[in-house]
C-alpha positions as CSV (number, residue, x, y, z in Angstrom):
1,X,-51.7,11.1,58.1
2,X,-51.0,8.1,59.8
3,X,-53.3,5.3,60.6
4,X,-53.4,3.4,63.5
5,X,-53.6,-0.3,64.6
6,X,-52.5,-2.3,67.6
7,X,-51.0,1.0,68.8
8,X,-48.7,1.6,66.3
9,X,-48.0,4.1,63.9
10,X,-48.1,2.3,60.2
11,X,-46.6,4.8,56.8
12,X,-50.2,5.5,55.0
13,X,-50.2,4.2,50.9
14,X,-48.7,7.4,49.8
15,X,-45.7,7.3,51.8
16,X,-45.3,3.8,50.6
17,X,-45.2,5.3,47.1
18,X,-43.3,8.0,47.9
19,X,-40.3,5.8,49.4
20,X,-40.5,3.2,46.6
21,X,-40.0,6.4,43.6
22,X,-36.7,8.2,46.2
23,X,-35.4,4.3,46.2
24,X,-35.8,4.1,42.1
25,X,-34.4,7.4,41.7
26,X,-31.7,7.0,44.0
27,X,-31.0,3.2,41.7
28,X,-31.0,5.6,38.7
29,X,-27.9,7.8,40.1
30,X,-25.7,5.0,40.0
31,X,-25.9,4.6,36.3
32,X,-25.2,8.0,35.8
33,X,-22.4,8.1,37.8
34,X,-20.3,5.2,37.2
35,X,-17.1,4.7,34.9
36,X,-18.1,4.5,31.4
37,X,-14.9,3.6,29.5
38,X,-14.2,4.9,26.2
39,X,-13.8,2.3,23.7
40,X,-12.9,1.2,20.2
41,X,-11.9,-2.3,18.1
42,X,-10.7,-2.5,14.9
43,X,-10.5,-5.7,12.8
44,X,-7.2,-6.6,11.0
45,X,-7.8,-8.3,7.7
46,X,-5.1,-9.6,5.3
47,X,-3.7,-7.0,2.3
48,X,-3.4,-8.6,-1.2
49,X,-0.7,-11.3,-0.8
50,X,-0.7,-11.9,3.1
51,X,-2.7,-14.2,5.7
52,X,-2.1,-11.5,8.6
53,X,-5.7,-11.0,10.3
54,X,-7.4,-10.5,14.1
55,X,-8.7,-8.1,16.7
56,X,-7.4,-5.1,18.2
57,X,-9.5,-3.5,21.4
58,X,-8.9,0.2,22.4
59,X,-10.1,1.1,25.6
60,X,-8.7,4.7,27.3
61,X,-7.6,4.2,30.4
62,X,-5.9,6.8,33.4
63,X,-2.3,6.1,31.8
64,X,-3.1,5.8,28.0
65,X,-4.9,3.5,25.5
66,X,-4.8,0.2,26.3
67,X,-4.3,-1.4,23.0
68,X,-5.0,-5.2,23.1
69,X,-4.2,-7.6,20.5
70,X,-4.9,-11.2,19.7
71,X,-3.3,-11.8,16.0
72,X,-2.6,-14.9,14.0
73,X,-1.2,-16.0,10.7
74,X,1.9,-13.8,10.7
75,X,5.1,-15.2,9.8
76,X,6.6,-18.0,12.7
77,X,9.0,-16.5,15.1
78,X,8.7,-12.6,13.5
79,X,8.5,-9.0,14.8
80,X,6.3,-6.7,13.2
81,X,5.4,-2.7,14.1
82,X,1.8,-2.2,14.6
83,X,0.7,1.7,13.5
84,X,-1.9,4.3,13.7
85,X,-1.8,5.9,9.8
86,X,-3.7,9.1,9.3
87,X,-6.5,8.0,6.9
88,X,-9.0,5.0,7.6
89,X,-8.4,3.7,4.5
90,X,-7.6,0.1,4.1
91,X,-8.8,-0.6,0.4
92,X,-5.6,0.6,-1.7
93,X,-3.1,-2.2,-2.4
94,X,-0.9,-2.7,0.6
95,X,-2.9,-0.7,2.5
96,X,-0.6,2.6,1.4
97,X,-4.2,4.8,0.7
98,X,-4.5,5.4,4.6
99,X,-1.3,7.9,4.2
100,X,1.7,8.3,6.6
101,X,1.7,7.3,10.7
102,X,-0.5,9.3,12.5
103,X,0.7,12.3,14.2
104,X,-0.1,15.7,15.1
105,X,1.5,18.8,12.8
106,X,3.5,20.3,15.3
107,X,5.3,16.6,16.4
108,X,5.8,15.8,12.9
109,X,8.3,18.4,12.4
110,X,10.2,18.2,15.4
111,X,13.5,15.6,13.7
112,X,13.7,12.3,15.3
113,X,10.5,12.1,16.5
114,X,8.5,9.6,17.4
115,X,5.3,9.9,16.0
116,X,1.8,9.0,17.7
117,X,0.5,6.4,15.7
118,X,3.8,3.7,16.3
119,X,2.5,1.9,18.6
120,X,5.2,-0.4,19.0
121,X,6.4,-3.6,18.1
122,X,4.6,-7.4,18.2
123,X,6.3,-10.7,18.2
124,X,4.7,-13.9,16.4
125,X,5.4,-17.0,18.0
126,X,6.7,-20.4,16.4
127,X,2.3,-20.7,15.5
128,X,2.4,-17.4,14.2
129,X,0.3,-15.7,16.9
130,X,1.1,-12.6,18.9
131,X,-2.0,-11.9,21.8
132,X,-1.1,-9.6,24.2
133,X,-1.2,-5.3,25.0
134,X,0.7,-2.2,24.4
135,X,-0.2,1.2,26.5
136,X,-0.3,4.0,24.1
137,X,0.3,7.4,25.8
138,X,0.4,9.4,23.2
139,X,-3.1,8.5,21.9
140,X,-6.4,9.0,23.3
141,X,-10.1,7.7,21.8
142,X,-11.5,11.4,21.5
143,X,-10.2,15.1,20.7
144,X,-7.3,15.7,18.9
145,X,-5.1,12.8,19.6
146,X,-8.1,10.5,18.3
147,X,-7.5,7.7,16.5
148,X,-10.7,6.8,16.0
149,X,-12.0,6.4,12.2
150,X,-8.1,5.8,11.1
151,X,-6.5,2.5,10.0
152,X,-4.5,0.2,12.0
153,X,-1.7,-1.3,10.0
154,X,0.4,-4.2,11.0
155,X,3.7,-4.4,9.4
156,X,6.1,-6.2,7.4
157,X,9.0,-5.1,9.8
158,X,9.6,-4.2,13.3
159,X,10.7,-0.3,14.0
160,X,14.0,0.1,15.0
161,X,13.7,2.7,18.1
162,X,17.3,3.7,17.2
163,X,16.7,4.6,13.5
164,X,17.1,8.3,12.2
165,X,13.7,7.8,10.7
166,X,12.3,4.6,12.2
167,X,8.4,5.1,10.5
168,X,10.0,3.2,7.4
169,X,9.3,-0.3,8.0
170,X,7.7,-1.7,4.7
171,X,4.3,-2.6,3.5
172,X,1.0,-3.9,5.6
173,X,0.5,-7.7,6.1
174,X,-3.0,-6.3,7.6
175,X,-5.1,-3.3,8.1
176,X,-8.3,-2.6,10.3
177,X,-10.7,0.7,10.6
178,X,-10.6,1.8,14.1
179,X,-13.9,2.2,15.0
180,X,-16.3,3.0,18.8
């Protein structure tokens, strides 16, 4: 039903209606659709003793985990490992409740491994502040390479790569929950 006026066909109310609900609907699809990134922080506070603390952001990306850091209060001019630990559990002193690196079973007992959770090493600066990013590829923010709900230590020492056992590298100088 169309009514007319100066000769010319003009959409009746309904159709107006009609068109404005497809266009709101249609509005709708894009939220649905787009890239929702998967994503987790953690915050690093001091253990008993040390004046380590900051932010770490996880966000899961096509070629890993993006792990972001902006740290201060570290030791001037040091290297330190930064860890994934099986337990979110940063109470105990030294953070040594949230139990070894984080790994699945069946890497843990191949020798020489490299575990999932060492994430790599970060170096202070003459201030004593490391910001910057690793890409984890051997972790992921869901299923069973999750880290999410387990602590996030940084260390007292770097890992050396070339080790026989490199997941020794002494106690926390800070420790964060790993949380979406």
């Amino acid at each position: 039903m169309r009514d007319r006026f100066d000769g010319r066909a003009r959409p009746t109310f309904r159709a107006a209606i009609a068109m404005a609900a497809c266009s709101v609907m249609l509005s709708g699809c894009g939220l649905l659709f787009q890239n929702h990134e998967k994503r987790a922080e953690a915050t690093l506070t001091p253990t008993p003793g040390n004046t380590a603390r900051g932010t770490i952001v996880l966000i899961e990306r096509a070629d890993g985990v993006q792990v972001s850091y902006n740290l201060t209060d570290m030791p001037p001019n040091s290297e330190h490992a930064l860890q994934v630990h099986e337990r979110g559990d940063c109470i105990g002193v030294s953070g040594q409740d949230a139990g070894p690196v984080f790994a699945l079973q069946s890497d843990r007992k191949r020798p020489y491994a490299r575990l999932e959770g060492e994430l790599g090493n970060i170096r202070a600066d003459a201030a004593g502040a490391a910001t910057g990013f690793i890409v984890a590829t051997d972790v992921s923010l869901d299923g069973v390479r999750s880290v999410i709900s387990r602590a996030i230590m940084l260390h007292r020492e770097a890992t050396d790569p070339y080790a026989m056992y490199p997941h020794n590298v002494g106690p926390a100088l800070a420790c964060g929950v790993i949380r979406r």
